[in-house]
PAZAPA-4460 file (N, C-alpha, C; in steps of 0.05 Angstrom, whole numbers, plus 32768, in hexadecimal, padded with zeros to 4 digits):
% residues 223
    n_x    n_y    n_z   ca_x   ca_y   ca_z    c_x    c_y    c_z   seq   type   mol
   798B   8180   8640   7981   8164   8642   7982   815B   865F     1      X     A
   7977   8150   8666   7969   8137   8683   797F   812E   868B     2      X     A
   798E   8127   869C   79A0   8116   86A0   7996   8104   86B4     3      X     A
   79AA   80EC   86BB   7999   80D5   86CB   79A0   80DA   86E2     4      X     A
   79B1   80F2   86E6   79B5   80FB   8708   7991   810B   870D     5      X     A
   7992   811C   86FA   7988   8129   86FE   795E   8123   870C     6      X     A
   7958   8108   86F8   794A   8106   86F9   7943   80F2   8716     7      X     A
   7958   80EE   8722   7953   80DC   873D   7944   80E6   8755     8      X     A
   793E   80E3   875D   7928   80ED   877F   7940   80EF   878D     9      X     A
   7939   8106   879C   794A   8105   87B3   7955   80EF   87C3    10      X     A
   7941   80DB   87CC   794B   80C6   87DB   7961   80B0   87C7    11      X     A
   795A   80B5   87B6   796D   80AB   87A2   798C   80B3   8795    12      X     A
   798A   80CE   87A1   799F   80DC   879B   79AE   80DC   87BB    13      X     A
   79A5   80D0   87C5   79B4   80D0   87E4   79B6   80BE   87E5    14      X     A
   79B0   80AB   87E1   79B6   8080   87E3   79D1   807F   87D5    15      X     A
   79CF   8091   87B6   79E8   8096   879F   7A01   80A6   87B6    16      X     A
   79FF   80BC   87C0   7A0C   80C4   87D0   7A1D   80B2   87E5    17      X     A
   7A0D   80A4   87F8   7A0D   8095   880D   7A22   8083   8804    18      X     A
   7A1D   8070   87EE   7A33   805C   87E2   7A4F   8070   87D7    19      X     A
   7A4D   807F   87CF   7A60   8093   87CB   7A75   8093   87DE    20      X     A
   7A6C   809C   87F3   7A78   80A6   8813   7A7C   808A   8822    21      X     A
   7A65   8078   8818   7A6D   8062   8824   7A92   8054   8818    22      X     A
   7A9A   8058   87FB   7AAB   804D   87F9   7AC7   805F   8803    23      X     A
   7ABF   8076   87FC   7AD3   808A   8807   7ADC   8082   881D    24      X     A
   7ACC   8081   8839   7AD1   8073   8859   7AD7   8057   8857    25      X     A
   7AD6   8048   8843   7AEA   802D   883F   7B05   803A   8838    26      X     A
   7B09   8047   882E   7B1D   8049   8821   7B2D   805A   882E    27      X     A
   7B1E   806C   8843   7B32   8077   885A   7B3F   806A   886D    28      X     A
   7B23   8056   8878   7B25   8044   888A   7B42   802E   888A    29      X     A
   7B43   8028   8868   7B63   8011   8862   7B7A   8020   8863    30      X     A
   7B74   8032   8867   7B88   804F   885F   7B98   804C   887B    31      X     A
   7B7E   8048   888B   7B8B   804B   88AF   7B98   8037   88B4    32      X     A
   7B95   8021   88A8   7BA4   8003   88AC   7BC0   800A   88A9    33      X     A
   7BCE   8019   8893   7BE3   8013   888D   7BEB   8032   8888    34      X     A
   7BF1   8041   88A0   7BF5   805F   88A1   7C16   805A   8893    35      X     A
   7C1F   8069   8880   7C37   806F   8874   7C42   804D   8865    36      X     A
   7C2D   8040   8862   7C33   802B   884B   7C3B   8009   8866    37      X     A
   7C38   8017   8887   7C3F   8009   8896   7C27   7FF1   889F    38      X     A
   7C23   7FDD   88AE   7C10   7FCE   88B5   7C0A   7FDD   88CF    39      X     A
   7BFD   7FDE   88D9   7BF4   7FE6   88FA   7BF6   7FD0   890B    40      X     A
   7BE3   7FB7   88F8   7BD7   7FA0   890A   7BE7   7F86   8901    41      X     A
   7BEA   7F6C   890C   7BEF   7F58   8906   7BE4   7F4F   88ED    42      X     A
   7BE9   7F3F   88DB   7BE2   7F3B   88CA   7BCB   7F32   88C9    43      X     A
   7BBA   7F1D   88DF   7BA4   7F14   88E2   7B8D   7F29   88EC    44      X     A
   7BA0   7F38   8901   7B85   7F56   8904   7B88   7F6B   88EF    45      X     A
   7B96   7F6F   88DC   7B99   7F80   88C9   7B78   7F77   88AC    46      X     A
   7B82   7F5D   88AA   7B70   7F51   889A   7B4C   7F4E   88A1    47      X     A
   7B4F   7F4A   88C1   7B3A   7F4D   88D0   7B29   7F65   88C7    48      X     A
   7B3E   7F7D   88D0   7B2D   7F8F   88C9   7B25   7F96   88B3    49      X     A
   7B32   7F8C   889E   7B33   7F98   8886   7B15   7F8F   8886    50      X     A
   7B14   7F70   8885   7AFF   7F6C   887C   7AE9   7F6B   888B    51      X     A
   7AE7   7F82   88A2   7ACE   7F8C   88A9   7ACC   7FA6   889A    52      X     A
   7AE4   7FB6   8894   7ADC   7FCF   8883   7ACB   7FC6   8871    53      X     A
   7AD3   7FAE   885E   7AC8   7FA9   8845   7AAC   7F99   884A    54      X     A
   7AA4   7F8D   885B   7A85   7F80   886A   7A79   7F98   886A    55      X     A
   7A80   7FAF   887A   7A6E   7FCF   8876   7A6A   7FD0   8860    56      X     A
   7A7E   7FD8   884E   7A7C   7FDD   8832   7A63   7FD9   881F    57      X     A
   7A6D   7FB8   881D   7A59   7FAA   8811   7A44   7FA8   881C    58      X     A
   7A38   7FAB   882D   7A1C   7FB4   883D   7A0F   7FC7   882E    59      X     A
   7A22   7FE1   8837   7A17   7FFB   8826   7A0C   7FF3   8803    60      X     A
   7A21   7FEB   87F7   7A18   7FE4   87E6   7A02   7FD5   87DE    61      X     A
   7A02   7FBB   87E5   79EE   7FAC   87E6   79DA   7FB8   87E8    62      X     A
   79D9   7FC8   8805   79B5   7FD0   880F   79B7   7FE0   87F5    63      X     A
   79C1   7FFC   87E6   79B5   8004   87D2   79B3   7FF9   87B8    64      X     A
   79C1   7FE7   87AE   79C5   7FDC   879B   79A4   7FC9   879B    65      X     A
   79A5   7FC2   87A4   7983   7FB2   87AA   7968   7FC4   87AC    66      X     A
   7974   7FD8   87B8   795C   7FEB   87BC   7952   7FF5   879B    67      X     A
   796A   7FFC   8790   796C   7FFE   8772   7962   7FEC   8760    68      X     A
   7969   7FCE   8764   7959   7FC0   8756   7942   7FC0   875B    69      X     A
   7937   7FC5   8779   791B   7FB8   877A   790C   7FD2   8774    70      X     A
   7917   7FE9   8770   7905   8002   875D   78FA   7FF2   8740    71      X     A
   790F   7FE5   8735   790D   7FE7   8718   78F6   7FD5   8717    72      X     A
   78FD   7FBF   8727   78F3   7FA8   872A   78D0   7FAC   8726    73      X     A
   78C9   7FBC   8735   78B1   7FCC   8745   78A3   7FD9   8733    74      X     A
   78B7   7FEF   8721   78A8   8000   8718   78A1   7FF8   86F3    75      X     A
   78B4   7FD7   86EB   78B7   7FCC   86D9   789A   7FBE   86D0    76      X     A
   7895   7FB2   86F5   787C   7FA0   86F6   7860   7FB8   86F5    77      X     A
   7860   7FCC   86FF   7850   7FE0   86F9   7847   7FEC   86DD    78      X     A
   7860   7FED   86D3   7856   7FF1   86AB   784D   7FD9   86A5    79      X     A
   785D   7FC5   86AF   784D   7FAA   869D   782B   7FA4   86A7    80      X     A
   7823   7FB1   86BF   77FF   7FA9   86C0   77F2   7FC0   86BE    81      X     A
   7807   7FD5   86B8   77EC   7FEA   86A8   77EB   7FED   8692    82      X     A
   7801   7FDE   867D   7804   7FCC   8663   77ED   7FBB   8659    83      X     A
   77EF   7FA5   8670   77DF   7F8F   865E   77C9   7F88   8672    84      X     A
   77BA   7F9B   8683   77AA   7F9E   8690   7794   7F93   8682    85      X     A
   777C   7F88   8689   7763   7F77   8687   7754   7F8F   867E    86      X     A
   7753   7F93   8663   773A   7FAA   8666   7722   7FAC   8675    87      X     A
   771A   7F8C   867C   76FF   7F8D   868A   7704   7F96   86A4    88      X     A
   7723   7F9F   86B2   771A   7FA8   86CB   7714   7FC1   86CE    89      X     A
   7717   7FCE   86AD   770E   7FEA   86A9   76F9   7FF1   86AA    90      X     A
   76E7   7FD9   86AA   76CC   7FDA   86AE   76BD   7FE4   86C6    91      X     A
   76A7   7FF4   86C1   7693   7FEF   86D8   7682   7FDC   86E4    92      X     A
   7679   7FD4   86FE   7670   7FBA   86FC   7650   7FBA   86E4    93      X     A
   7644   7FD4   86E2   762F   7FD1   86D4   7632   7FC7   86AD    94      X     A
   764F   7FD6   86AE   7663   7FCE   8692   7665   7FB3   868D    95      X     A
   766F   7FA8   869E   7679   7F8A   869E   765C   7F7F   869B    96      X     A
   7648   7F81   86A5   762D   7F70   86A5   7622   7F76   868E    97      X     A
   7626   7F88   8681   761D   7F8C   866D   7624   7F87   8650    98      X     A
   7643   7F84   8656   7657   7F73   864B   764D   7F55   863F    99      X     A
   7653   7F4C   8660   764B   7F2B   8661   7630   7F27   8653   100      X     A
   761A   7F35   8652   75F6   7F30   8646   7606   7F32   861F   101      X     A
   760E   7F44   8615   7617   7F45   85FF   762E   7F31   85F9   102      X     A
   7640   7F2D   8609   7653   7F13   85FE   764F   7F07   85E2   103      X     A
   7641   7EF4   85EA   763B   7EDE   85D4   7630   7EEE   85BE   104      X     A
   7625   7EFF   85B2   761D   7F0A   859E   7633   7F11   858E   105      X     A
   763A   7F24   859B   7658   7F36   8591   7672   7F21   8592   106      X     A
   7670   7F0C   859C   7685   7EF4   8592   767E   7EF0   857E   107      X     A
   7661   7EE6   8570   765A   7ED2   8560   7663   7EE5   8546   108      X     A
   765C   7F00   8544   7657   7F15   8534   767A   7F13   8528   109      X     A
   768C   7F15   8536   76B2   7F28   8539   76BA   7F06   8528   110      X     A
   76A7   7EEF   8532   76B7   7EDB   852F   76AD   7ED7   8507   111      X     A
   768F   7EDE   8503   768A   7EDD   84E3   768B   7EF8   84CC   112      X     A
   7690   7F0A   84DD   7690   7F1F   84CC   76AE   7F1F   84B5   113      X     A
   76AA   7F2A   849D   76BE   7F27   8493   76D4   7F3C   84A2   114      X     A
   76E3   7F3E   849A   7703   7F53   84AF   76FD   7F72   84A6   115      X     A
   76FA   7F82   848B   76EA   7F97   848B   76D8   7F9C   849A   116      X     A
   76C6   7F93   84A4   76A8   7F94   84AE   76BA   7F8E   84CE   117      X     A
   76C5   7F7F   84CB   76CD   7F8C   84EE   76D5   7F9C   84F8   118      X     A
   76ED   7F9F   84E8   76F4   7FBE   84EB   76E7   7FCC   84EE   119      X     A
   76D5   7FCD   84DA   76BE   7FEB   84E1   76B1   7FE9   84F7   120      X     A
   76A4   7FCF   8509   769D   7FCB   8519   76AB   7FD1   8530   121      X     A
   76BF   7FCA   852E   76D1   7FD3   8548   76D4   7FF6   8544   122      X     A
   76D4   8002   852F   76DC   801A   8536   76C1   8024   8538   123      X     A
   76AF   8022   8531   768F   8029   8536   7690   802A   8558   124      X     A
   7697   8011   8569   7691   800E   8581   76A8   8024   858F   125      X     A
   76BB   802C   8585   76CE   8041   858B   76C4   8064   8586   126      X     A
   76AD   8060   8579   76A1   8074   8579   7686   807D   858A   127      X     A
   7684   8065   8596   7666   806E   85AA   766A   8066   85BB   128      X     A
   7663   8078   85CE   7669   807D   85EE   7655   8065   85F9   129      X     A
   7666   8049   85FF   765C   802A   8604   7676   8020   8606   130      X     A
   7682   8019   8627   7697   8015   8622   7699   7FEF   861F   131      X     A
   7685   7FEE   8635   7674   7FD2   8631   7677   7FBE   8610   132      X     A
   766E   7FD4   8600   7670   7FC9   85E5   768C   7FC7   85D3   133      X     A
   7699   7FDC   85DA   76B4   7FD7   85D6   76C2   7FC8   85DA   134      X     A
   76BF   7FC6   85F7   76CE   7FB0   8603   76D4   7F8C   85F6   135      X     A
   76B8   7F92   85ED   76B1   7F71   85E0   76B5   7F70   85CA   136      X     A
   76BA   7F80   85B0   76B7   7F89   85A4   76D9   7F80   859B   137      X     A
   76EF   7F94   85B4   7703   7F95   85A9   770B   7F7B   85AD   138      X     A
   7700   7F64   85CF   770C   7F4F   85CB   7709   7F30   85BC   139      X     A
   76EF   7F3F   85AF   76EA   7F26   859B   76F1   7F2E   8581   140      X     A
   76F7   7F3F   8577   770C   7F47   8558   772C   7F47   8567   141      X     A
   7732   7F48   8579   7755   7F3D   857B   774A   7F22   8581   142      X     A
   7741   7F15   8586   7737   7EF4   8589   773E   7EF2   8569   143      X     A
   7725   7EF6   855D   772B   7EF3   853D   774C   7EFB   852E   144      X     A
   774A   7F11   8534   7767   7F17   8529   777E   7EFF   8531   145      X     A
   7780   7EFB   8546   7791   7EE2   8549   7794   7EC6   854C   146      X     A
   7774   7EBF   853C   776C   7EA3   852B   7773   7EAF   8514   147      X     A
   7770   7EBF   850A   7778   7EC2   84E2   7791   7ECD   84E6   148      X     A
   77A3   7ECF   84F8   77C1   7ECA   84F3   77D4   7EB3   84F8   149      X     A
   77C2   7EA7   850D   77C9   7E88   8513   77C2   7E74   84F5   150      X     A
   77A9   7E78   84E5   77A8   7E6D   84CF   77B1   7E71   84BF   151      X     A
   77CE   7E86   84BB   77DB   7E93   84A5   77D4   7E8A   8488   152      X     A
   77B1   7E7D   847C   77B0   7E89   8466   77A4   7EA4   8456   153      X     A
   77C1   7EB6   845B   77B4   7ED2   8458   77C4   7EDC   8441   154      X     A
   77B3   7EE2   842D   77B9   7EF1   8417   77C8   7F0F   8420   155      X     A
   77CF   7F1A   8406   77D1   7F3C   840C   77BE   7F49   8410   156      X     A
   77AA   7F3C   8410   778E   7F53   840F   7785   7F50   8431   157      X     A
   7783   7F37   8436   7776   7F29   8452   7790   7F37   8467   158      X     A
   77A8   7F38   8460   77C0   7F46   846F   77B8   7F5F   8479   159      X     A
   77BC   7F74   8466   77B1   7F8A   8461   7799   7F94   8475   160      X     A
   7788   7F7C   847C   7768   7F87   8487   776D   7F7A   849D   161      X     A
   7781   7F68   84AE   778F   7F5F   84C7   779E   7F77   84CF   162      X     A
   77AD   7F83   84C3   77BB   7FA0   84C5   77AE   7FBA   84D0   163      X     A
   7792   7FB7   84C1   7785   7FCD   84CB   7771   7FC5   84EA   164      X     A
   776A   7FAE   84E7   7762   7FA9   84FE   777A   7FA8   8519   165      X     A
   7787   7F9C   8512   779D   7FA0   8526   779F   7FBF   8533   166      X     A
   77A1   7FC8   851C   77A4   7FEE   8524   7799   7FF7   8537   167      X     A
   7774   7FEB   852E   775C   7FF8   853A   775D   7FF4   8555   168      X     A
   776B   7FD3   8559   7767   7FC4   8575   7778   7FDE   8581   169      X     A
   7797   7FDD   8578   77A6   7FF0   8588   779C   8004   8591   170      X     A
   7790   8017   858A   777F   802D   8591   7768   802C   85A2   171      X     A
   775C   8014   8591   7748   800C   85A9   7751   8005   85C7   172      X     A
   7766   7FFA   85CC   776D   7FF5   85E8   7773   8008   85F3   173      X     A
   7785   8014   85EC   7783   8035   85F5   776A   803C   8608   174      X     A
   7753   803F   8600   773E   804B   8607   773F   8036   8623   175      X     A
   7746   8023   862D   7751   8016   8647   7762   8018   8659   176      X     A
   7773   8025   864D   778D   8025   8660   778B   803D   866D   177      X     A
   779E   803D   867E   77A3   8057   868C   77B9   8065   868A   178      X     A
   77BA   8071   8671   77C8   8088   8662   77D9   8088   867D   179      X     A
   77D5   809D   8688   77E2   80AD   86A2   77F1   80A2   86B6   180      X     A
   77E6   8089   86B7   77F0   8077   86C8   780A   806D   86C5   181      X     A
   7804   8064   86A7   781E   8054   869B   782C   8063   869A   182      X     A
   782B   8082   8692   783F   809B   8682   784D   8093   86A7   183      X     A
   783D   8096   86BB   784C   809C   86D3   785D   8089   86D7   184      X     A
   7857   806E   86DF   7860   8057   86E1   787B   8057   86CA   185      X     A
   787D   805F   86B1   788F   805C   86A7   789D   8070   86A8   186      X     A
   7897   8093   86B5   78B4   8099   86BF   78BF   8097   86D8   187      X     A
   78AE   8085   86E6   78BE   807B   86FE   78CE   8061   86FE   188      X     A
   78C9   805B   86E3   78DC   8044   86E0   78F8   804E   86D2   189      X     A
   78EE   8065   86C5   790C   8072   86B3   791D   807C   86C8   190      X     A
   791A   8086   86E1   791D   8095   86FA   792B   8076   8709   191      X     A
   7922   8063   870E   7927   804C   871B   7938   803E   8707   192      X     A
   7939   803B   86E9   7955   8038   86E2   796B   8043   86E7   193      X     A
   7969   8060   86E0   797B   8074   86EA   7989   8071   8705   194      X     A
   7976   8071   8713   7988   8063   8731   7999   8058   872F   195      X     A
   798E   803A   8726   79A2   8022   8722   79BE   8025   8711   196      X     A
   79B7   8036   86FE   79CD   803B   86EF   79EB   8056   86F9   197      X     A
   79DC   8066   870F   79E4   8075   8710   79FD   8065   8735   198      X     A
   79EE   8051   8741   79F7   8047   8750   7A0C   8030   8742   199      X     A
   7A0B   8021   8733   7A17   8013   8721   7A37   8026   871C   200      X     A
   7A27   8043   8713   7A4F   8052   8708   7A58   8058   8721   201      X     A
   7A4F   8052   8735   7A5A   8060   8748   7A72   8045   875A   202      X     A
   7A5E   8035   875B   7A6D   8019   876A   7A7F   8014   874C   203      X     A
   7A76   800C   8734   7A89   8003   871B   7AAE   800B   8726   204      X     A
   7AB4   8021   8725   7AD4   8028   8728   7ADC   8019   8744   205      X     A
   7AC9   8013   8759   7AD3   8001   8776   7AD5   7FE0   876C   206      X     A
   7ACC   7FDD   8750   7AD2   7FCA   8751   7ADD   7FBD   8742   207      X     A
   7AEE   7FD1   8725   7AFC   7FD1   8713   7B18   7FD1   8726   208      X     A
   7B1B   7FE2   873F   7B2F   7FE3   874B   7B38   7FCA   8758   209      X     A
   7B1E   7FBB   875C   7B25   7FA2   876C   7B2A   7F8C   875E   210      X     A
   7B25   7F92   8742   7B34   7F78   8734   7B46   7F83   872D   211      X     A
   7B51   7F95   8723   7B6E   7FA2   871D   7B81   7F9A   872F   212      X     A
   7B76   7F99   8751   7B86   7F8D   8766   7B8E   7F71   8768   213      X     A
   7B76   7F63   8766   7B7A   7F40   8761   7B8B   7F39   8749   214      X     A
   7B88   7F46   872E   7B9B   7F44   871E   7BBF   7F42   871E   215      X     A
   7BBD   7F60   8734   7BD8   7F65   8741   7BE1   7F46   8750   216      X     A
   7BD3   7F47   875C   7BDC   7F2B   8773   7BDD   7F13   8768   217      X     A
   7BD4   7F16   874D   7BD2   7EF5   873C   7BE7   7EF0   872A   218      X     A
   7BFF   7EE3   8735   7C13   7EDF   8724   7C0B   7EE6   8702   219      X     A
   7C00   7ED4   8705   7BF7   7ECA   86EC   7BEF   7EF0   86D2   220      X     A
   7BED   7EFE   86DB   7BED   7F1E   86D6   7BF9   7F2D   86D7   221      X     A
   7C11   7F1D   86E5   7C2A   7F30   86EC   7C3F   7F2F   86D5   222      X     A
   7C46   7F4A   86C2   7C56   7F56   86B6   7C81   7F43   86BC   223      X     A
***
């Protein structure tokens, strides 16, 4: 099986690295403050430094921790517009014009036909190479379809034939989207979770440690 190391990009697996080594060299770095449990520095340059070790730190972090979100961020907004993409920009411009001349017909038609008879109509137009006609086809029977669910008076029978139209729509959009695109877009978003999550276990124990510490120092925790 896949693991979420596994599936990361190189530059991703070195950002993961980088914060790694970055906390390690904090943690050497406080190490030098107080060789054999001693202070080196005055109390005010001791603190000083500390908290330039920890300004580095949190840098490192930061810059990847963000870089991480704004993958997901990125590759989140990318499934979502090859999702619910405009079929008409699937169009050719000669599609679209030909579209627009048919409009009003194929509205008037989706909007009186009984719901059997659309169905068939919509899958009829899923059968002939007219993408033009489809197009209008599919968006004036989901027009319909969601006026006779907004009017919820629907028997079991009228349910039933909303069901199958629904189906048809699903399939029918299909024939719009871009299969390949999305398959891509959505494993670069599984890849750009992974990141985040895999940078997440890595900082998590730096900072389980640092409340374990504040706890120590807070009376109020103390044994």
């Amino acid at each position: 099986m896949t693991t979420k190391t596994e599936i990361l990009t190189d530059a991703q697996l070195r950002d993961v690295r980088t914060i790694g080594r970055a906390i390690e060299q904090a943690d050497a770095d406080r190490a030098k403050l107080t060789p054999g449990g001693q202070r080196l520095y005055s109390v005010e340059e001791h603190q000083r430094r500390e908290q330039a070790i920890e300004t580095t730190l949190q840098a490192e972090i930061e810059r990847v921790t963000e870089q991480a979100d704004a993958a997901v961020r990125e590759a989140a907004a990318t499934v979502e517009r090859l999702t619910d993409a405009d079929p008409l920009i699937a169009l050719t411009a000669a599609e679209q014009e030909a579209a627009s001349r048919r409009a009003t017909f194929v509205r008037e038609d989706a909007e009186r036909l009984p719901l059997p008879d659309l169905t068939r109509r919509l899958t009829q137009a899923m059968d002939e190479d007219d993408r033009a006609s489809l197009y209008l086809w599919a968006r004036y029977a989901d027009a319909r379809l969601q006026a006779e669910q907004r009017a919820g008076r629907l028997g079991p029978a009228a349910a039933e034939e909303l069901h199958r139209l629904a189906a048809v729509l699903r399939e029918a959009g299909e024939r719009f989207t871009d299969q390949r695109g999305r398959e891509r877009a959505t494993a670069k978003l599984e890849t750009a979770r992974a990141f985040r999550a895999r940078v997440s276990q890595v900082v998590h124990p730096l900072l389980v440690g640092r409340t374990l510490a504040e706890m120590r120092r807070d009376s109020r925790y103390r044994l």
